[in-house]
C-alpha positions in Angstrom: 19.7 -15.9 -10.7 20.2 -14.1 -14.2 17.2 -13.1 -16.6 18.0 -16.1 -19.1 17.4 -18.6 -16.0 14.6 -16.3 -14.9 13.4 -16.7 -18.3 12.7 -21.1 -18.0 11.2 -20.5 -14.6 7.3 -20.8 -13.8 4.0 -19.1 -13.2 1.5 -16.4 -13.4 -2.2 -15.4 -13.5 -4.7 -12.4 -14.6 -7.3 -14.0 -12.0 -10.9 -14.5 -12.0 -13.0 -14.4 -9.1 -15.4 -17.0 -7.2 -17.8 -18.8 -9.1 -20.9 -18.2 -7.5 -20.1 -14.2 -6.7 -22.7 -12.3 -9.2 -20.9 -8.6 -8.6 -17.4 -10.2 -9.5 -19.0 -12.1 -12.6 -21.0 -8.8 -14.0 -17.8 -7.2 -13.9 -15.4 -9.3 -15.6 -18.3 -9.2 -18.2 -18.9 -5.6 -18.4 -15.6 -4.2 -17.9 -17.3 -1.4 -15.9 -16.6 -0.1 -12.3 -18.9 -1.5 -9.6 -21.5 1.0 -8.3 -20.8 2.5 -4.7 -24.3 4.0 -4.6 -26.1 2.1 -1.9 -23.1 0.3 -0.4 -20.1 2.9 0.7 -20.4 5.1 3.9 -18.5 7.7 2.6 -17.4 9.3 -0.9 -13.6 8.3 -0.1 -14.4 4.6 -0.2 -14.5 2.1 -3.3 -13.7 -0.7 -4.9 -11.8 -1.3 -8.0 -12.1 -4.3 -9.6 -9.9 -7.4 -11.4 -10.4 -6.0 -15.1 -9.4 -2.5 -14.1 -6.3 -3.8 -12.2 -5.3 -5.4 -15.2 -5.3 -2.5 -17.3 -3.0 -0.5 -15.3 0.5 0.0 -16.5 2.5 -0.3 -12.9 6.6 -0.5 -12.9 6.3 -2.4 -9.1 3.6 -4.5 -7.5 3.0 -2.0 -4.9 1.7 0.7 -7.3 -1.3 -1.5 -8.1 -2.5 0.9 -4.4 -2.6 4.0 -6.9 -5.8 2.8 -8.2 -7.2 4.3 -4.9 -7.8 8.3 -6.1 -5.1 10.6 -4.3 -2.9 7.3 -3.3 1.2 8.1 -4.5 3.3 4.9 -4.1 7.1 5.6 -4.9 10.4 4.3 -4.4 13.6 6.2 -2.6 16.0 2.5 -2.4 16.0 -0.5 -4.3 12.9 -2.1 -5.8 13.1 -5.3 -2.8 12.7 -2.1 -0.4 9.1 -1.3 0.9 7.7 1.4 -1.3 7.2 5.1 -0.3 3.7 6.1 0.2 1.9 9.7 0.3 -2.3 10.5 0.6 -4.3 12.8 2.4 -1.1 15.2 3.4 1.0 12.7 4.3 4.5 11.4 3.8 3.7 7.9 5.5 6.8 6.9 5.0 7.0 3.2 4.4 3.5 2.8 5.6 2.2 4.4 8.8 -1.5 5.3 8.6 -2.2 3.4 5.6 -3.5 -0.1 7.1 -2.8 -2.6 4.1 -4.2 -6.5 3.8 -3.9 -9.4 2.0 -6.3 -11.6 2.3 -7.4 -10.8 5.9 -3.3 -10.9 6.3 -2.1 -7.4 7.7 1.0 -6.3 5.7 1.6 -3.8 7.8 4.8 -4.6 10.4 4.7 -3.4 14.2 8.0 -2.0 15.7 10.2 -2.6 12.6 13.5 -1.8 12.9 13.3 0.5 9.6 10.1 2.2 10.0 6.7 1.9 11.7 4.0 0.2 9.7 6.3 -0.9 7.3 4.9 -2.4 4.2 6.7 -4.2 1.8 4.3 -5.4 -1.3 6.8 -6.9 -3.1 5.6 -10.5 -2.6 1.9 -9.2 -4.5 1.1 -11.0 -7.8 -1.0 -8.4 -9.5 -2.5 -10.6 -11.6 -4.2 -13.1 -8.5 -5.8 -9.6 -7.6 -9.5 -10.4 -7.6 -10.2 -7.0 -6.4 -8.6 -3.9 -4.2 -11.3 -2.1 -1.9 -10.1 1.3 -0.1 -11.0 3.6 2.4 -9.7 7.0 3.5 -10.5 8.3 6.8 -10.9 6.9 10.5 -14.6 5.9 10.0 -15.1 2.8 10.4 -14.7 0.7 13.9 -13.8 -2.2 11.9 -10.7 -0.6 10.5 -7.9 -0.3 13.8 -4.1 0.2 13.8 -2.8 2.6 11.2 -5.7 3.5 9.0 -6.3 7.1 10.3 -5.2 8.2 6.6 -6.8 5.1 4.9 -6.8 1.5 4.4 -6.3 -0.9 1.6 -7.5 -4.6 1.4 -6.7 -6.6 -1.4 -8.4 -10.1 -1.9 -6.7 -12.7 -4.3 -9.0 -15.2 -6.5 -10.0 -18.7 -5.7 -10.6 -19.9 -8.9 -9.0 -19.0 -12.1 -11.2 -18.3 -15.2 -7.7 -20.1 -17.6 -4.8 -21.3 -17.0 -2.1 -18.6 -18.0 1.9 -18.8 -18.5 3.5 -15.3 -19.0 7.2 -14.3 -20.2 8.2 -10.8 -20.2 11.7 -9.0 -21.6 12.4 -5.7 -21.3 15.6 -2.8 -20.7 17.5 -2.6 -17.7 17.6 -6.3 -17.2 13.9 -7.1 -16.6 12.9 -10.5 -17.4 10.0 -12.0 -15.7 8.5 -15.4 -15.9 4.9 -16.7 -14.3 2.8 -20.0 -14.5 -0.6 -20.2 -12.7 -3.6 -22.6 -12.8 -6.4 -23.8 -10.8 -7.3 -27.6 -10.7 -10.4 -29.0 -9.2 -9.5 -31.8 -6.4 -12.1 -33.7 -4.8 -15.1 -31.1 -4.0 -12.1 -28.1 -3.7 -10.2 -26.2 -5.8 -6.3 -26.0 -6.1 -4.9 -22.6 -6.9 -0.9 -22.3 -7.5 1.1 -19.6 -8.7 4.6 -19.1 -9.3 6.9 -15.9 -10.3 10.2 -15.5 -11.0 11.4 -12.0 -11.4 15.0 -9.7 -12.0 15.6 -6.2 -12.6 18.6 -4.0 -13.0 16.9 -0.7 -12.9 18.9 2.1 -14.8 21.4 2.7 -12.2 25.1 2.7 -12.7 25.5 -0.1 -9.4 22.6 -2.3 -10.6 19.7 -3.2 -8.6 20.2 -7.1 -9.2 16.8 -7.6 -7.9 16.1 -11.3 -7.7 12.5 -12.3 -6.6 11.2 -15.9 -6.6 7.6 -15.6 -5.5 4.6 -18.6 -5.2 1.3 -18.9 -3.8 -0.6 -22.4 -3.2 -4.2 -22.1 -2.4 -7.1 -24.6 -1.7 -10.6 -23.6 -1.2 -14.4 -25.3 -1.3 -17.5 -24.1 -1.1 -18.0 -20.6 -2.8 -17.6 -16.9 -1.6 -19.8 -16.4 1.2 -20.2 -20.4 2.3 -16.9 -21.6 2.1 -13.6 -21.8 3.2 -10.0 -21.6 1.8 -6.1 -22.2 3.3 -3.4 -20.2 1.9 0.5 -20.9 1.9 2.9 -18.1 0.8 6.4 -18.1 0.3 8.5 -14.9 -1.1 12.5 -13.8 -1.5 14.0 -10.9 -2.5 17.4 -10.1 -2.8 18.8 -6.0 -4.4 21.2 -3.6 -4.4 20.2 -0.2 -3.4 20.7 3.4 -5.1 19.9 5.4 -2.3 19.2 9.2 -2.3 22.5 11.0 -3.1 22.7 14.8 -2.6 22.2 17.5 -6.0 25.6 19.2 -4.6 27.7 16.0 -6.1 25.4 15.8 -8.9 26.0 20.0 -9.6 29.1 19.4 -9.5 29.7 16.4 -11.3 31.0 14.3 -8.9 27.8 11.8 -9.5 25.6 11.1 -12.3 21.7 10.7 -11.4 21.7 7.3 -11.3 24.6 7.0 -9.5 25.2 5.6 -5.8 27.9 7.1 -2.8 28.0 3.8 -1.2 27.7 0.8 -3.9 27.1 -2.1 -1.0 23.5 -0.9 0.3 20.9 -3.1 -0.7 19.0 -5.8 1.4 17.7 -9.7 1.1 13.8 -10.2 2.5 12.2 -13.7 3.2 8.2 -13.7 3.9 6.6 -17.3 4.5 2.7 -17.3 5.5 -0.3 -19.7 5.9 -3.8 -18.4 6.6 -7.3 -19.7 6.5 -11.0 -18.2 5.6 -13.8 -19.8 6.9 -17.1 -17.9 5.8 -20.7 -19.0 6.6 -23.9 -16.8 5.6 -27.6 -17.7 6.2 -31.0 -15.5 5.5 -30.2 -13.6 8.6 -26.9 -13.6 9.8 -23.1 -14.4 8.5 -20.1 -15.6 10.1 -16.3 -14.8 9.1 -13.1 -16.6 10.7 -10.0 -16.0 9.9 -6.2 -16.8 11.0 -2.5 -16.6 10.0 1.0 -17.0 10.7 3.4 -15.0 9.1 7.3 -15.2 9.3 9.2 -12.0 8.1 12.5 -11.4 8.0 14.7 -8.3 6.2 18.3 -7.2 6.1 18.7 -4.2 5.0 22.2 -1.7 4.7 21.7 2.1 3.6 23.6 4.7 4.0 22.1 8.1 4.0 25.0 11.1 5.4 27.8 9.1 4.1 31.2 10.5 5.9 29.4 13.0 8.5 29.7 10.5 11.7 32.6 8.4 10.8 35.3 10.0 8.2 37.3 6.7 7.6 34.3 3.8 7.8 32.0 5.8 6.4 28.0 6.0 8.0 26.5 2.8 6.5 24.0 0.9 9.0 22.4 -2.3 9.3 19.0 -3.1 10.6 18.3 -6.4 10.7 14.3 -7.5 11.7 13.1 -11.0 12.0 9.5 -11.7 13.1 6.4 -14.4 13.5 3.3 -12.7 13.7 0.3 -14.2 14.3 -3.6 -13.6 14.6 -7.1 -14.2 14.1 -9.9 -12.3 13.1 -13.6 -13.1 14.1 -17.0 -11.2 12.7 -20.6 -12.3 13.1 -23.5 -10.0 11.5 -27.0 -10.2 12.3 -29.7 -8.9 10.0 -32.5 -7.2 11.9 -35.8 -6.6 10.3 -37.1 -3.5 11.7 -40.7 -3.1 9.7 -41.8 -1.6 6.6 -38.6 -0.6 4.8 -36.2 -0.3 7.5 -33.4 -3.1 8.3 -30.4 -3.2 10.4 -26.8 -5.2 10.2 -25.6 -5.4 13.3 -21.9 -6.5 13.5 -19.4 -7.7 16.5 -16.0 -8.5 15.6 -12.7 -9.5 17.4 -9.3 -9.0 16.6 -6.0 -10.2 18.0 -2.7 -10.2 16.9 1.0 -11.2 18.5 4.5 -9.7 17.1 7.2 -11.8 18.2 10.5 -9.8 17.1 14.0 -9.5 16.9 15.1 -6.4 15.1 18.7 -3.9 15.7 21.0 -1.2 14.3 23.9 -1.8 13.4 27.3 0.1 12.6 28.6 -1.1 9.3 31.3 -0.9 6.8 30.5 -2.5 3.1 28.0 -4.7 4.8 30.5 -5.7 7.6 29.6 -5.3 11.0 31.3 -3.1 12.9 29.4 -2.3 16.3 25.8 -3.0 17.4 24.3 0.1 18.5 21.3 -1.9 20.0 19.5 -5.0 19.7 15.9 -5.9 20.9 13.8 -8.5 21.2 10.0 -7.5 21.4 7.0 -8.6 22.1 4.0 -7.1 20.9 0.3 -7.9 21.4 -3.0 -6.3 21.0 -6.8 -7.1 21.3 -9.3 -5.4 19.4 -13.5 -5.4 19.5 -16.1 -3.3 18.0 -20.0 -3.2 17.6 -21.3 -1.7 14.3 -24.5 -0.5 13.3 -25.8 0.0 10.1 -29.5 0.7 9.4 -31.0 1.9 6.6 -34.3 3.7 8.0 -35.9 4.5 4.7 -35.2 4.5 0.9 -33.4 7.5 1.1 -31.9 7.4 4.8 -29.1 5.3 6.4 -26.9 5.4 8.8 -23.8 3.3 10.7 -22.3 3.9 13.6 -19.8 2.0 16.1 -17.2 1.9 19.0 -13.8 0.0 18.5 -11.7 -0.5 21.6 -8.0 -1.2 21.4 -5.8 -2.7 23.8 -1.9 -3.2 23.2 1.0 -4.8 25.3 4.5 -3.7 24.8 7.3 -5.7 26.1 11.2 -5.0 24.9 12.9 -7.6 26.9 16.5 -6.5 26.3 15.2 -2.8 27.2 13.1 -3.5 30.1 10.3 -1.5 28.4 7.2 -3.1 29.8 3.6 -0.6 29.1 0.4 -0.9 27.5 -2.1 0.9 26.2 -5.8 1.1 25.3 -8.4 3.2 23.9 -11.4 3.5 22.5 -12.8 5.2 19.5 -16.4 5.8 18.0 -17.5 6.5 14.4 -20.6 7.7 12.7 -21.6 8.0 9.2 -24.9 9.5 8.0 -25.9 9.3 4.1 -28.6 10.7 2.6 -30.1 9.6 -0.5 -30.3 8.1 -3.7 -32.0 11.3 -5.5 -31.9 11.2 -8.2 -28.6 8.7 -8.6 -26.7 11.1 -5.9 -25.9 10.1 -2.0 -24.6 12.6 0.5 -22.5 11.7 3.3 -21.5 12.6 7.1 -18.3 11.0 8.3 -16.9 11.1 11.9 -14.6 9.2 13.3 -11.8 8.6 16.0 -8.4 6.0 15.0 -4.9 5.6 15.8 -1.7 4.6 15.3 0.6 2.6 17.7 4.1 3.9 18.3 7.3 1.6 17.9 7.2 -0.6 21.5 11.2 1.1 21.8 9.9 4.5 22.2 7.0 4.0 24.9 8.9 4.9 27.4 9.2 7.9 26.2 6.0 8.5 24.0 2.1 7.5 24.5 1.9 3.6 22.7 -1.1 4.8 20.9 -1.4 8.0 19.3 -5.2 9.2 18.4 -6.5 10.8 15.3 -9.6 12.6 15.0 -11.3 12.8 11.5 -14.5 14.4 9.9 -16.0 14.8 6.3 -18.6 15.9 3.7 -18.6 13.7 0.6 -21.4 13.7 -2.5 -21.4 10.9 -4.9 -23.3 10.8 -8.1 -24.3 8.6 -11.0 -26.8 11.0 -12.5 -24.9 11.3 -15.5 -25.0 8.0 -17.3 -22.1 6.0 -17.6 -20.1 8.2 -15.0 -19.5 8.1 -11.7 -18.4 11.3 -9.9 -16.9 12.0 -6.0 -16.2 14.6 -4.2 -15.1 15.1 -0.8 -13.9 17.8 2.0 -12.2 16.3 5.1 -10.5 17.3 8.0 -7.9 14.7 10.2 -6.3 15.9 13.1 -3.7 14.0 15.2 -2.7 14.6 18.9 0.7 14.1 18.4 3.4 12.8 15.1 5.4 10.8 17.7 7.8 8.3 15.8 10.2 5.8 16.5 13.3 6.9 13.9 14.8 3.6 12.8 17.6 5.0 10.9 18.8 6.6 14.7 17.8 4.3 17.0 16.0 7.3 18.4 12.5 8.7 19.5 11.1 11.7 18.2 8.3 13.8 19.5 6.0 15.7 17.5 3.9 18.3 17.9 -0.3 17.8 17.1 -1.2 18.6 13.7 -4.2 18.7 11.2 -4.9 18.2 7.6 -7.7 19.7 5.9 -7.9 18.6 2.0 -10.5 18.5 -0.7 -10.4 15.1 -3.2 -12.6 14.3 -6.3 -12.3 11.7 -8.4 -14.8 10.7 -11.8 -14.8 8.2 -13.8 -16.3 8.0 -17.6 -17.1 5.1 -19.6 -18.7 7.0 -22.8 -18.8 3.8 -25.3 -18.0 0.2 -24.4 -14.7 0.2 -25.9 -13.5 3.7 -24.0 -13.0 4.4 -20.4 -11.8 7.6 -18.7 -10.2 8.1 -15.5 -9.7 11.8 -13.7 -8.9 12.1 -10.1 -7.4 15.1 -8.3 -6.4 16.1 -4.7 -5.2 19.0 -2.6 -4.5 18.9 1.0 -3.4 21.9 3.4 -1.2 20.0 6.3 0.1 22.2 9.2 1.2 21.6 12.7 -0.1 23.3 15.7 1.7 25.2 18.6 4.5 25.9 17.1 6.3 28.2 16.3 5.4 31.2 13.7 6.7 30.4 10.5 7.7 26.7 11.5 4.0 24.7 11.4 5.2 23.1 8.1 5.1 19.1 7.9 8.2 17.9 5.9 7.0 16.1 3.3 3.6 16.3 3.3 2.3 16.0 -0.4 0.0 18.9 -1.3 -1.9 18.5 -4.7 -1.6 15.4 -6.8 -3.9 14.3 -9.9 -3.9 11.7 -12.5 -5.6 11.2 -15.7 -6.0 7.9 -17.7 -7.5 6.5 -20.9 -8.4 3.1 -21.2 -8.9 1.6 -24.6 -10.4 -2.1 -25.0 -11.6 -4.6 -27.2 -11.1 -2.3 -30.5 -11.1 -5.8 -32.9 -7.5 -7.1 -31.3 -6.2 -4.1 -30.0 -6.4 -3.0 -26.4 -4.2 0.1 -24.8 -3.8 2.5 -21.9 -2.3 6.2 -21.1 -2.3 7.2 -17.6 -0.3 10.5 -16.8 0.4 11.4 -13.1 1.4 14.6 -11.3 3.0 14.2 -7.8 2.7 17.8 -6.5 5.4 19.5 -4.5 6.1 19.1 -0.9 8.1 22.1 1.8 10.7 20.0 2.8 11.7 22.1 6.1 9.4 23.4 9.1 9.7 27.2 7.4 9.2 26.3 4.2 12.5 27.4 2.6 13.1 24.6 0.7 10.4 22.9 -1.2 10.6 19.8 -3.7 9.5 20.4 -7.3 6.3 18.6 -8.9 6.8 15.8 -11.1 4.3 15.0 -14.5 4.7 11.2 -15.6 3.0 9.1 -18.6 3.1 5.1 -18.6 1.2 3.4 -20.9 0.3 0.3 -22.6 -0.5 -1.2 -25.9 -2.1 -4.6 -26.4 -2.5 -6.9 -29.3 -4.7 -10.5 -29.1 -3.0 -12.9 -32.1 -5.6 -15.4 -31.1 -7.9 -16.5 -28.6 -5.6 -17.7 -26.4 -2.6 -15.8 -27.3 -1.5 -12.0 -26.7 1.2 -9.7 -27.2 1.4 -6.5 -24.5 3.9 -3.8 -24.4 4.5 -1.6 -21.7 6.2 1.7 -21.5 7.4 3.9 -18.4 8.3 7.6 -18.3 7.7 7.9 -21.8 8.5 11.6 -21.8 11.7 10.6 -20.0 11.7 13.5 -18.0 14.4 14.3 -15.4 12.4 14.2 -11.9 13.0 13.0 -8.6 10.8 10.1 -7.0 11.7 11.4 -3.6 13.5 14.3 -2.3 14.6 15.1 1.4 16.6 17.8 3.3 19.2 16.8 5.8 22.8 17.3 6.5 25.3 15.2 5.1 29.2 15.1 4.3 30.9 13.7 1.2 34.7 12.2 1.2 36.5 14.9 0.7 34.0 17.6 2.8 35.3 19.4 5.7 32.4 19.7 7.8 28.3 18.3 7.1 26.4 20.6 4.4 22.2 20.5 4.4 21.4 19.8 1.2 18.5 18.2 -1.3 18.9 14.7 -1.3 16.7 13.0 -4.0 16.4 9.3 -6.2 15.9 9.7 -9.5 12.3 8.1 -11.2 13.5 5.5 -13.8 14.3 6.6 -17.1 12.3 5.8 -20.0 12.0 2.0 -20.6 10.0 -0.9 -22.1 8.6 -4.3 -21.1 7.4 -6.8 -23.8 4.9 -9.5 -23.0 3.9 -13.0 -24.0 0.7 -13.7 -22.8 -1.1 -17.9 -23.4 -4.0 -19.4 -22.0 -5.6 -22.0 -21.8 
């Protein structure tokens, strides 16, 4: 599809929230960030909400995730690839140990053939975003399967405030086109949404990304008495301008947009339907939810170009085509205790099925060649926990919990059969209000399951162990201030490598990092957004000299102003600093830090009818999005040479808006 036929395509939406949900309705009033005083267990959690989504400037959907403080999402492939994602001193790749939802809807994938956890956001519509809550840490027994580094759950709207039809032009070939409305039918509501979607990118082999995207939602009842069904459909198709090494580009052999191997790319398919059904009463509150979701990716890179086959060259396929189905149950009872003290006690169930049929594959300008292996696996797991959260006096509450985890792993072609189970407590303490300030005590054990192809050869589960200090205050008026100190320690960094068809073991490790994060709204019109973090990542019994963790980030920060409501006018600056990474165990070779400014300026011509225009890399500087040390071997080469190997951040670039309601 090209951008003029993009162009006469349908369907978008800034979104509301539910109609009867005060919290949601005083902040798409007020503007302001919700309050975590009273309601988080620990300094690292929050909630952003729909109004400050909106205001952020983001190149991809998946970047709408940086709005959690100390969360990097980046991009080392194509934009149809799953993004690149780094907090808390990791490198988790395409998403191990960042659990991420939609809607109750893991996005997270199981035994992929490209990565573990992989998570591909590309089917989000930022503007159905009602609101994204996040949480760092392994403390809470409700959270299971890759959030020992954090979790982010994202929960689309059921209603629509107005109608809204968006069109969108910018460089590189972007053109984007959206039409989204809710219509009341019978006692329900009907949600749709539709996107259409291409971008070039500023590489010399053009991305072509095509994405048609659309959502169909209908829902009764209100936020926490009702109920809602959900059908999803996404497709993406892209070229790919992998990493390329800074030898060629030293030399002159390749520009920095440039690609070695001009047929990588990939096409994804994602198809869902899912249902809510939520029922709360005076003392207790029920929450049911199921999906089915059917994923399927093809995707060719080619990362070491000449090194393992001098005439073919080293491109390789992995294909992965899954259903995966669940269902989520909770039920909360509230316990009166006397005087001032209350309880919520909370049972939930989880369970979850991956049926899949994923390989690698030898290929040659997207031609097969050889099949290097092919599996079918079936995954399953089963989930409880028992939570606890009492709040023993005004100034005194606590939750604590046990979570239990139990997985299956069949690969039928491999005649891998295991399973494995654990179990892993939590407990938070918090002390306060004083004077608008809460302390916190976090502990907690998680995990994260291993690739089903490499139990036989690694633990299925892998356990993290994680404590922290955290202070919140609101003393100030009109800002809201973290700070935390946290240590997480793993028992081993086993990973299935997907680009090899190989397991590789890993020795234990720990991460010990400090985070803050403030945010400032001085007048109505003015908001201000600082958030910094540093993290000390190092393996254990290792070698001298060699406990280095490739990859893991060490400091980043980012700083924003928000202007809105200034007569028509409304505008953003946020500028972000992705810190530098060692890139081998001995620290030789290190990546350099980054500094980037995006912004965006808004102008209303009417009521129903605004102009918005975004900017990216405005400084257009020269930095890499991604960098990685390996060996590789260009035509031409002798023998493999170790070497940087980075992907350039997009050079400067606009994106102009049309905005109507109604």
């Amino acid at each position: 599809m090209r951008p003029i036929a993009l162009l006469l395509a349908a369907a978008f939406v800034p979104a509301c929230a539910w109609a009867d949900d005060p919290v949601i309705q005083r902040v798409l009033v007020e503007g302001a960030r919700t309050s975590q005083l009273g309601i988080a267990d620990a300094a690292s959690a929050g909630t952003v909400n729909q109004k400050e989504l909106a205001m952020r400037t983001v190149y991809r959907p998946g970047e709408l995730l940086e709005a959690a403080p100390g969360l990097i999402v980046s991009q080392h492939s194509g934009e149809g690839k799953a993004n690149q994602f780094f907090l808390r001193g990791f490198n988790l790749d395409h998403g191990t140990d960042l659990a991420t939802y939609l809607d109750d809807m893991p996005v997270n994938q199981r035994s992929h053939a490209h990565g573990q956890g992989w998570t591909d956001l590309n089917f989000l519509i930022p503007e159905l975003t009602a609101r994204l809550d996040y949480k760092k840490g392994p403390y809470s027994a409700s959270e299971g399967d890759f959030a020992s580094a954090g979790s982010a759950s994202i929960t689309y709207a059921n209603r629509l405030a107005r109608n809204v039809a968006t069109i969108s032009i910018g460089q590189d070939g972007y053109a984007r086109t959206a039409l989204a409305a809710s219509k009341e039918i019978d006692d329900g509501v009907l949600t749709y949404a539709l996107e259409a979607l291409h971008n070039d990118g500023p590489y010399m082999h053009p991305d072509d990304y095509q994405k048609l995207n659309g959502v169909l939602r209908y829902s009764g009842g209100y936020a926490n008495n009702g109920w809602s069904v959900t059908a999803m459909a996404y497709r993406g198709r892209w070229n790919a301008t992998d990493q390329i090494p800074e030898r060629a580009v030293a030399a002159g052999q390749l520009g920095r947009f440039d690609a070695i191997d001009a047929t990588d790319g990939g096409a994804a398919k994602r198809f869902s339907l899912s249902g809510v059904w939520r029922r709360t009463g005076q003392d207790s509150a029920s929450k049911v939810s199921a999906y089915v979701i059917r994923n399927q990716l093809d995707l060719w890179s080619d990362f070491t170009y000449f090194m393992n086959d001098p005439v073919n060259g080293d491109q390789f396929a992995q294909p992965d085509r899954r259903v995966t189905s669940g269902v989520n149950a909770t039920h909360s009872w509230h316990v009166h205790r006397g005087g001032t003290s209350t309880s919520d006690i909370t049972v939930g169930l989880e369970a979850q099925n991956d049926n899949i049929f994923n390989g690698l594959y030898r290929t040659a300008a997207r031609k097969t060649l050889s099949v290097t292996r092919a599996d079918h696996i079936v995954e399953t797991s089963l989930g409880a926990f028992i939570e606890n959260a009492t709040r023993w006096n005004p100034w005194l509450r606590s939750t604590v919990g046990v979570r239990a985890d139990d997985y299956r792993f069949r690969v039928r072609t491999g005649g891998v059969d295991g399973s494995d189970s654990l179990a892993s407590p939590s407990a938070n303490v918090v002390f306060g209000p004083w004077r608008r300030a809460e302390f916190y005590v976090n502990y907690g054990e998680g995990f994260h399951s291993n690739d089903a192809r490499g139990t036989l050869a690694a633990p299925g589960l892998v356990r993290s162990r994680g404590m922290e200090l955290g202070l919140r205050t609101e003393a100030i008026p009109t800002m809201q201030t973290a700070l935390s100190l946290y240590r997480l320690d793993f028992d081993s960094e086993l990973t299935y490598v997907g680009d090899e068809g190989t397991t590789e073991a890993g020795p234990p490790s720990r991460r010990i990092g400090i985070e803050f994060s403030n945010y400032y709204k001085p007048y109505k019109w003015l908001s201000v957004d600082f958030d910094a973090a540093y993290a000390h990542a190092r393996s254990r019994g290792v070698a001298p000299g060699q406990d280095r963790i490739p990859e893991a980030i060490e400091g980043v920060a980012q700083l924003a102003l928000t202007v809105s409501q200034v007569g028509p006018w409304e505008g953003a600056l946020r500028l972000r600093y992705f810190g530098p990474r060692p890139l081998v165990e001995d620290d030789s070779v290190r990546s350099r830090a980054s500094t980037t400014l995006n912004g965006r300026l808004g102008y209303r011509m009417s009521r129903d009818l605004r102009l918005e225009l975004e900017g990216f890399n405005l400084a257009n500087r020269r930095a890499s999005a991604i960098d990685y040390y390996y060996a590789s071997q260009l035509r031409g080469e002798t023998a493999p040479r170790e070497d940087v190997h980075f992907h350039p951040i997009e050079a400067r670039s606009f994106r102009l808006t049309l905005v109507r309601n109604w």
